[in-house]
C-alpha positions as CSV (number, residue, x, y, z in Angstrom):
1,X,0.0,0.0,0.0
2,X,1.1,3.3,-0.9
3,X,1.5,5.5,2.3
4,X,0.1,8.9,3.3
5,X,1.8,12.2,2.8
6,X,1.6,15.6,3.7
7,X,-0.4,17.1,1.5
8,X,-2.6,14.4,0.3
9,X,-6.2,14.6,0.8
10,X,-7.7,13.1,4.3
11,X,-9.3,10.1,3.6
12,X,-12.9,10.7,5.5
13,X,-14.2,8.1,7.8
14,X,-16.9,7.6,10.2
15,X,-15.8,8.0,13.5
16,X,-17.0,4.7,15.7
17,X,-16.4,5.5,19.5
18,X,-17.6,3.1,22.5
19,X,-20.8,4.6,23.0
20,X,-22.1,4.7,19.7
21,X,-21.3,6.6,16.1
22,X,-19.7,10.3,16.1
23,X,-20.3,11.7,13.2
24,X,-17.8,11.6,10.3
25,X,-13.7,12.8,9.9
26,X,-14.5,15.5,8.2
27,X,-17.2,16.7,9.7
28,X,-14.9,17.3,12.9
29,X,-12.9,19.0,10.5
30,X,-15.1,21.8,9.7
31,X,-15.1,23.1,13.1
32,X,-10.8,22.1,14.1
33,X,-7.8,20.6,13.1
34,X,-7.7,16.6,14.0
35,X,-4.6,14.8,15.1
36,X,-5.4,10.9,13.9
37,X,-3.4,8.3,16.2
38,X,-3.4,4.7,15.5
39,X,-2.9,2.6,18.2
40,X,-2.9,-1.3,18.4
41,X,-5.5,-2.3,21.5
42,X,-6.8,-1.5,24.3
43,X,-4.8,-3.8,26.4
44,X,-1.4,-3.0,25.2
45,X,0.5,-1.5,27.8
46,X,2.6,0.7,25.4
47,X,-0.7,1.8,24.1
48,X,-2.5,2.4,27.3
49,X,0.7,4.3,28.8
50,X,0.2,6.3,25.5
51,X,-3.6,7.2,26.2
52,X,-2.4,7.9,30.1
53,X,-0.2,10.8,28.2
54,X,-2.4,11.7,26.2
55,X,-4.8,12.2,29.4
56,X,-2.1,13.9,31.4
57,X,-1.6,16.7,28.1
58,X,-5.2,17.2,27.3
59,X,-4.7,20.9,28.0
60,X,-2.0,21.4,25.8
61,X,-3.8,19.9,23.0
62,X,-6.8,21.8,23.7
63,X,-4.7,25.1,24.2
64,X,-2.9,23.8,20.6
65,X,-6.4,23.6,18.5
66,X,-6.3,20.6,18.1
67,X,-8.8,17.7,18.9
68,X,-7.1,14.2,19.1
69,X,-8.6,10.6,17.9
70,X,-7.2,7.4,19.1
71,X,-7.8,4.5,17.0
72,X,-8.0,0.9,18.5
73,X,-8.4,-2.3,17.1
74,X,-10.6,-3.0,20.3
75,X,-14.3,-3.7,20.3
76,X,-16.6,-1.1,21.6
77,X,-17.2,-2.8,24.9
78,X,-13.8,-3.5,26.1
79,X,-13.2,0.1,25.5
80,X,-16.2,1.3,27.1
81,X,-15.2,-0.7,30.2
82,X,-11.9,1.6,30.2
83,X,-12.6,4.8,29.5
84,X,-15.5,7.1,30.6
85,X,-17.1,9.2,27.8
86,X,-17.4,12.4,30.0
87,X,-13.4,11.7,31.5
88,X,-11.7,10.5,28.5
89,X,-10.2,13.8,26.9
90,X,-9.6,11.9,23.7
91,X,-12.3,10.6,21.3
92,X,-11.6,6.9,21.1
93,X,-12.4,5.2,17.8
94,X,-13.0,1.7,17.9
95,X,-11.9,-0.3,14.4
96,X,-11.6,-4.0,15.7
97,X,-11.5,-4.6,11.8
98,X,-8.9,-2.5,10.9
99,X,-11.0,-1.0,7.6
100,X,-9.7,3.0,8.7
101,X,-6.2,1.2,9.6
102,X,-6.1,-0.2,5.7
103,X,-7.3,3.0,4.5
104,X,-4.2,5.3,5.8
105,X,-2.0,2.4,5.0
106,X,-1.0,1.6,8.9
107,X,0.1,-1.9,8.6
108,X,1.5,-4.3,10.8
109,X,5.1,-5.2,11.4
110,X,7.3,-8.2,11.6
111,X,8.1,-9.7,14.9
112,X,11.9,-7.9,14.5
113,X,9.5,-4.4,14.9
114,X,7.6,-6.2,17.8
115,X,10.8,-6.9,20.1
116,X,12.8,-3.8,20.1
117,X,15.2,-2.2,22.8
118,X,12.4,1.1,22.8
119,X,9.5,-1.1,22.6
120,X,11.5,-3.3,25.8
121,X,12.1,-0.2,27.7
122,X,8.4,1.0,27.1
123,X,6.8,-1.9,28.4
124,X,9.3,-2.1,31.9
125,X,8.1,1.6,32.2
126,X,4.3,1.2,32.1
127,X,4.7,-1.2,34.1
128,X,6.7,0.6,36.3
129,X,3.5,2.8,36.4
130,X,1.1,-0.4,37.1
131,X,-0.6,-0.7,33.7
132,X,0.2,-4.6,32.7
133,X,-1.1,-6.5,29.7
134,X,-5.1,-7.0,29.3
135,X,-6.7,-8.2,26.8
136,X,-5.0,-9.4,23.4
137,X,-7.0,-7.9,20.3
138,X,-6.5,-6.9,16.7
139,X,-3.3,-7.7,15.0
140,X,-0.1,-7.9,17.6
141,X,2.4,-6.6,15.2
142,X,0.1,-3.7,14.4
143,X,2.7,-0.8,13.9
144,X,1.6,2.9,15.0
145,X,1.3,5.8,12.8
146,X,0.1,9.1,13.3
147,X,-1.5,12.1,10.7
148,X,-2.1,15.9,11.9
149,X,-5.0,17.1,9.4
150,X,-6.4,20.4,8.9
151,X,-8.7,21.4,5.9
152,X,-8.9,17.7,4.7
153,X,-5.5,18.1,4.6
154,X,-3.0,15.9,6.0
155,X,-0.2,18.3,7.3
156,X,2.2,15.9,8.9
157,X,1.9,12.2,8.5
158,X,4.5,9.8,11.1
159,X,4.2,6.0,10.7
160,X,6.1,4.0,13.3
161,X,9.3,1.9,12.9
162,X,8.0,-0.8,15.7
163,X,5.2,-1.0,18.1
164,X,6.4,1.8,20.6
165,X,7.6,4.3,18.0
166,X,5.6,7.4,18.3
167,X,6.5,11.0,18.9
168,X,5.9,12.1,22.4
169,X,3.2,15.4,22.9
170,X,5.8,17.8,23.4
171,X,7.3,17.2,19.9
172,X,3.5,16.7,18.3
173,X,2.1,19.8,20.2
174,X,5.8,21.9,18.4
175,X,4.4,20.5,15.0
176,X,0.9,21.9,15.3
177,X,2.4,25.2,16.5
178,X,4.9,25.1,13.7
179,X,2.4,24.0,11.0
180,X,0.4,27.2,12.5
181,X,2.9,29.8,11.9
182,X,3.1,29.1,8.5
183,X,-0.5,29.2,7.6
């Protein structure tokens, strides 16, 4: 699959949280810019440490402009049982089929991408921080990837090298404010 670039179009997509439909991608981008994360599950520690961030930043992203969705491959009920809809300062988007994964041409990895020093070192931290491993869904090997999109446009487009390998918020909340001073 060919991947996504800055400056290709957004592919739209309807936005499937735990408590029922949301609406559409682009209909969230009429009223804000959307930062697009793809995640693999709900009970992966890396990704749940991830979310926790994500959580502990909400300000900064709200401050930023932005609004951020999380993709899972999780079913709606396993996330609901997680997350709160009036807590959760994220819109979680459920995809246990992968369908908006195969659309932005986020594809999994090879077991050399799953057992990494990072990924290693990731996984001893959160659970360092007591989140341990739940439920196994989706595809393991799923690799991350993340899109910044304003205007139907994808501005900035990151897809991972292994499981852990995302940008932390400080460096994603610098690219929205750097994608903003040139508009």
């Amino acid at each position: 699959m060919k991947k996504i670039e800055a400056g290709f179009t957004a592919p739209d997509f309807a936005i499937r949280t735990p408590w029922g439909d949301e609406g559409t991608l682009y209909e969230l981008l009429d009223h804000e810019d959307v930062l697009i994360l793809f995640l693999r599950y709900m009970g992966c520690p890396i990704c749940r440490m991830k979310m926790s961030e994500l959580a502990r930043d909400a300000a900064d992203f709200e401050n930023a402009g932005v609004r951020v969705l999380v993709f899972l491959q999780s079913e709606p009920g396993v996330v609901a049982k997680e997350l709160q809809r009036d807590t959760t300062p994220f819109i979680p988007v459920c995809d246990p089929g992968g369908e908006t994964y195969s659309l932005y041409s986020v594809e999994p990895g090879s077991v050399f991408r799953y057992i990494t020093p990072g990924v290693i070192k990731k996984a001893i931290r959160a659970t360092r921080m007591g989140i341990n491993h739940g439920k196994k869904e989706g595809n393991e090997l799923q690799l991350p990837a993340m899109f910044l999109v304003s205007g139907r446009k994808i501005v900035h487009a990151y897809y991972g090298k292994n499981i852990g390998d995302l940008p932390g918020n400080n460096e994603i909340i610098a690219l929205v404010h750097d994608f903003r001073k040139k508009q």
